[in-house]
C-alpha positions as CSV (number, residue, x, y, z in Angstrom):
1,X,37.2,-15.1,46.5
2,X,40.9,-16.0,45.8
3,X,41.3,-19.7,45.8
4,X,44.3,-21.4,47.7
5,X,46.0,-23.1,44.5
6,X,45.7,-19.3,43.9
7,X,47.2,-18.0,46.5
8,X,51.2,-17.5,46.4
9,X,52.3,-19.9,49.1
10,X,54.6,-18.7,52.0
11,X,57.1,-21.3,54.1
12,X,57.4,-20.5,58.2
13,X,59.3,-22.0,60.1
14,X,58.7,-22.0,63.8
15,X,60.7,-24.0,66.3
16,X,60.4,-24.0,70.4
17,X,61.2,-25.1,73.5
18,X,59.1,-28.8,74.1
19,X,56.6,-27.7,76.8
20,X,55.1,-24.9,75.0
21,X,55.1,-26.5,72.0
22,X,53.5,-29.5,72.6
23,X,51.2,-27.5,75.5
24,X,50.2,-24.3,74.4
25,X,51.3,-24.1,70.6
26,X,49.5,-27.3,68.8
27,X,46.1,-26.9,70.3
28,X,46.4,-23.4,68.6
29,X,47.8,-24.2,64.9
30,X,44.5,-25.6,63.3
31,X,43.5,-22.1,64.1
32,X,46.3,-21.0,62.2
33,X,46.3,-23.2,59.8
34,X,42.3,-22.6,58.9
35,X,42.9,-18.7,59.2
36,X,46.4,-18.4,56.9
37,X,45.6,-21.2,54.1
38,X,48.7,-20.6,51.6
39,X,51.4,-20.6,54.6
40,X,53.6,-23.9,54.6
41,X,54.0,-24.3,58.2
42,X,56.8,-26.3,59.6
43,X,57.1,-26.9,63.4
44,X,60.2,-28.2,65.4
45,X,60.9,-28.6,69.1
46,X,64.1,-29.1,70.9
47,X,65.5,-27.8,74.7
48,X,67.7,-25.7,72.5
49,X,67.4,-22.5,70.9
50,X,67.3,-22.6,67.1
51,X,70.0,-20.9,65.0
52,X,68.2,-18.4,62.7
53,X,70.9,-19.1,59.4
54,X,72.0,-22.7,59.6
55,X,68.5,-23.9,61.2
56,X,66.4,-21.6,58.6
57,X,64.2,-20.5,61.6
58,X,61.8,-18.1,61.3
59,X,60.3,-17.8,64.9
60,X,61.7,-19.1,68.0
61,X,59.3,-19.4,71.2
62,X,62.1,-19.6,74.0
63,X,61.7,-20.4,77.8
64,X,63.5,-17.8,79.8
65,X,65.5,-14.4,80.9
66,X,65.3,-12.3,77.7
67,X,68.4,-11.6,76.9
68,X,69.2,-12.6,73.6
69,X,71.1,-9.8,72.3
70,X,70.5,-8.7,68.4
71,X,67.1,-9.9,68.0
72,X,63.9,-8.8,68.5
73,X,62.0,-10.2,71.5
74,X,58.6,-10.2,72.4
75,X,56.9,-11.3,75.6
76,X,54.5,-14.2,74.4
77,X,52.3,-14.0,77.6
78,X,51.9,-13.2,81.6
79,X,51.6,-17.3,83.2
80,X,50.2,-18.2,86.6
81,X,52.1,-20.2,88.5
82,X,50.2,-22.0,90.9
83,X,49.8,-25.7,93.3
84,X,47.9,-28.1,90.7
85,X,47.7,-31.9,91.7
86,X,45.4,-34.9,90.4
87,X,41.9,-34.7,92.2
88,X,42.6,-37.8,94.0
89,X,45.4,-36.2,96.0
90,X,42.3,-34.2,97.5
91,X,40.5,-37.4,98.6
92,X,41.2,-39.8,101.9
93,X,42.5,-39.7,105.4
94,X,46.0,-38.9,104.0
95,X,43.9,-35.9,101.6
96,X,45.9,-32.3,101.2
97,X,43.8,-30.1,102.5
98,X,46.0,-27.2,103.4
99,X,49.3,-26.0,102.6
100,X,50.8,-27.4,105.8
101,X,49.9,-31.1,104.5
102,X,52.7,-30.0,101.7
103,X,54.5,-31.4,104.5
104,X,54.1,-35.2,103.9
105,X,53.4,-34.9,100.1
106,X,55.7,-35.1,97.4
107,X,56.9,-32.1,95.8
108,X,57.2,-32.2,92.0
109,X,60.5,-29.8,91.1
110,X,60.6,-28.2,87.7
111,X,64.3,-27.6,87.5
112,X,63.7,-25.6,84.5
113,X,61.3,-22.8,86.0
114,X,62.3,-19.1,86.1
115,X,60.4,-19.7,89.9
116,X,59.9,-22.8,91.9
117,X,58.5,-24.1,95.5
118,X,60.6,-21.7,97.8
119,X,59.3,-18.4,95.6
120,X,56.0,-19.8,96.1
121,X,56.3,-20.5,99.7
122,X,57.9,-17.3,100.0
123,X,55.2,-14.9,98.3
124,X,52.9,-16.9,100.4
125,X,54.8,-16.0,104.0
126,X,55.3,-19.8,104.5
127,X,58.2,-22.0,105.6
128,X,59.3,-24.6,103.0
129,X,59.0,-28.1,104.1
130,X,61.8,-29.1,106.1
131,X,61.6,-32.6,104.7
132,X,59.4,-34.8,102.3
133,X,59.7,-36.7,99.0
134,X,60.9,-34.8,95.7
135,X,60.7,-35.7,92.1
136,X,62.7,-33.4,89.7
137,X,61.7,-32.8,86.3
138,X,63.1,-30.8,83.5
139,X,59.9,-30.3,81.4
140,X,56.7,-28.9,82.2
141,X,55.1,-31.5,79.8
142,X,56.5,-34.1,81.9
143,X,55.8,-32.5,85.3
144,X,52.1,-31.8,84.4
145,X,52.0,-35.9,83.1
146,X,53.3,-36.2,86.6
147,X,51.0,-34.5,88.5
148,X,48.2,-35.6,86.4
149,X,49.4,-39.2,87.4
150,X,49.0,-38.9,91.3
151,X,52.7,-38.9,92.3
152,X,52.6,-35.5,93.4
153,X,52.0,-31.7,93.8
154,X,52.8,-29.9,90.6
155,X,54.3,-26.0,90.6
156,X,53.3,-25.0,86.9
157,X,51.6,-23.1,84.9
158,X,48.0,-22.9,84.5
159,X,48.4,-21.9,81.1
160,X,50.3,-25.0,80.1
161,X,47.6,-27.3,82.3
162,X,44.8,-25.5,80.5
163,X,43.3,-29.0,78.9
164,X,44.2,-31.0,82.0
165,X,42.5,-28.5,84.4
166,X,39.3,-28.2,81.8
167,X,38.6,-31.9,82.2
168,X,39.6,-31.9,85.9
169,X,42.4,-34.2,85.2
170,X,44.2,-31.1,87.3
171,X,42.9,-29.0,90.4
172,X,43.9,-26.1,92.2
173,X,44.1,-27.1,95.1
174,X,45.3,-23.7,97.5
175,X,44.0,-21.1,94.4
176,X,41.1,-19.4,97.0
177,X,43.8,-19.3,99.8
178,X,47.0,-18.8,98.5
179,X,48.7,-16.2,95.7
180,X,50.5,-17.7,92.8
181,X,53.0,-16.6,91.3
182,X,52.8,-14.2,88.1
183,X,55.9,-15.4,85.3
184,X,56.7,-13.7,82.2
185,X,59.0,-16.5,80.9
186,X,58.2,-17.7,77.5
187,X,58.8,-15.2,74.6
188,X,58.7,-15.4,70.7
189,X,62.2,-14.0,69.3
190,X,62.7,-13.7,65.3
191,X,66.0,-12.2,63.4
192,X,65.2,-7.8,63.6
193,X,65.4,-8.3,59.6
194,X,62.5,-10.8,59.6
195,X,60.0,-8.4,61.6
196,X,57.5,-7.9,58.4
């Protein structure tokens, strides 16, 4: 076997939006890591999309409409997009039991989101609340931290709640009763030239 000291090393770069990055991305390097050995990996995160040249990106895992024109673009994954809330939300006299009860609870708002509430009310043939507490976020990291937290019912995406719905930090509250909402919305885009 080839040893890493061996091994002619490789730098990639890889920068992406916060939310995925600190969500879905770093619970999956130290498989990447272990699996490609002789590849120095560095990792960056920012709201904003990287600049290939002056940033010296490799691949850039973006949140959005793809439309970035000159580069290559591929769909990362299909997310659900579904009600999650803190387990003690389900508890009490005051306990939300049905999607009516969205009535009196707060509604976490991801202003980010490709979708939000009133496409999930919608897909679900409801009315949106005609009142009721908000809190607006503009990262799913911090809107899952939210909903973890108790102050409120979460719209996100079960992929990026994985950990916190494993150890039931996160339920699903409507998931037998209701539809949720399907997104394509984070992709992995690198320079055409780059695609080896």
């Amino acid at each position: 076997t080839r040893s890493r000291s061996a091994a002619p090393v490789r730098k990639l770069t890889i920068h992406s939006v916060p939310s995925i990055g600190s969500l879905w991305l770093m619970p999956r390097l130290h498989q990447f890591v272990a699996r490609f050995p002789n590849i120095d990996l560095r990792v960056s995160g920012s709201p904003e999309f990287a600049n290939f040249v002056s940033d010296h990106v490799d691949i850039d895992i973006r949140y959005g409409k793809p439309n970035w024109k000159d580069l290559q673009v591929v769909p990362l994954m299909k997310e659900e997009v579904m009600p999650l809330c803190s387990p003690r939300l389900l508890e009490g006299p005051d306990a939300i039991r049905t999607p009516s009860d969205l009535d009196r609870a707060t509604l976490i708002e991801l202003d980010s989101a490709i979708m939000g509430w009133n496409d999930w009310f919608e897909i679900n043939g409801l009315d949106p609340p005609k009142s009721g507490q908000h809190l607006h976020f503009d990262r799913s990291v911090m809107s899952i931290q939210a909903g973890v937290d108790g102050l409120g019912i979460i719209l996100d995406s079960t992929t990026l709640a994985a950990r916190e719905l494993a150890d039931g930090r996160l339920v699903r509250p409507f998931a037998d009763s209701m539809r949720s909402l399907e997104v394509t919305g984070h992709f992995l885009v690198y320079q055409k030239a780059n695609a080896k």
